[in-house]
N, C-alpha and C positions, 0 to 999 in steps of 0.2 A: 349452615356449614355441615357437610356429610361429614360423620363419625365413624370408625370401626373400635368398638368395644372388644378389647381382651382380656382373657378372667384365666389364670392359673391355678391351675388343682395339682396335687402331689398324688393321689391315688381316688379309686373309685370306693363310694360307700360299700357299707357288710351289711346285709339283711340280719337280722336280729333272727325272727322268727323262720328262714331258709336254712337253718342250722349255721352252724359254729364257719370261717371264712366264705361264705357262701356271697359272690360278686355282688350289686345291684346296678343297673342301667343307668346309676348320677354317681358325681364327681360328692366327695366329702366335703364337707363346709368345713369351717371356713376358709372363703380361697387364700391362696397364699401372695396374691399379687393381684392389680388389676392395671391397666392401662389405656389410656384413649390417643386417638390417632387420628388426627385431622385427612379425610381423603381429598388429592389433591387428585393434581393432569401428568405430575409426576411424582415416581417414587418415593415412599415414603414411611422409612423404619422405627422401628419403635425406639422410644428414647434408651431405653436400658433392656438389656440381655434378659431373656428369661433364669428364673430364680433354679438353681441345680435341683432342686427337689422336683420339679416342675414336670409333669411326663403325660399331660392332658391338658388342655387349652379349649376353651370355650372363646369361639369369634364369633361375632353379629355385627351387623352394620347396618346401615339406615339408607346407603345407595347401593347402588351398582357399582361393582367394585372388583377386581384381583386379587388376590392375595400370592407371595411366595414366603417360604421358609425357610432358613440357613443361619449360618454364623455372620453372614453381610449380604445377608438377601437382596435384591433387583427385582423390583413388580413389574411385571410388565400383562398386556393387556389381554396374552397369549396364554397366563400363568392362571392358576384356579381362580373361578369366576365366581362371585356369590349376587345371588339377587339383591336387591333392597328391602329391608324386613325380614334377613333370612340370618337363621343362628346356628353354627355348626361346630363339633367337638372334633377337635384332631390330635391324637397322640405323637408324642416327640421323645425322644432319648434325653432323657437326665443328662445334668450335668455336661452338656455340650457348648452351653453359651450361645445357643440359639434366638435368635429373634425374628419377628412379623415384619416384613414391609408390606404395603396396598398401595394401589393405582388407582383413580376412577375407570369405570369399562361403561359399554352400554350395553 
């Protein structure tokens, strides 16, 4: 069964040693949520809203797959496309009560 792994992060790590708020390129541990999402032939949203603190999203999946985003998102085949084996970070607005749905794609 293809999967789309979802992982919630509330903000991005602080380098310690880049001086005092200085960003770094990863999400802070630990996540604040995670979720799994069976990909199917149709649409298919994540059981529960993402968490308000929530404002960086790590997705990967193991097919070929769609992804959209919204408050009752529609995946359809036309919408962001991810390979199989492929992991990508997308930021989203706090506190909107947003969630993932995926489609299988080829």
């Amino acid at each position: 069964m293809a999967v789309l792994y979802v992982v919630e992060y509330a903000q991005l790590g602080r380098e310690v040693y880049g001086g005092p708020g200085t960003l770094i390129q990863a999400p802070l541990e630990p996540a604040l949520a995670t979720q799994n999402i069976a990909i199917g032939s149709s649409s298919v949203q994540c059981t529960n809203p993402f968490n308000d603190q929530t404002t960086l999203v790590l997705v990967s999946t193991d097919a070929i797959c769609s992804i959209a985003f919204g408050t009752n998102p529609n995946a359809k085949s036309t919408n962001h496309r991810m390979a199989a084996n492929a992991a990508q970070f997308f930021a989203i607005p706090a506190g909107k009560q947003f969630k993932i749905a995926v489609i299988t794609n080829s």
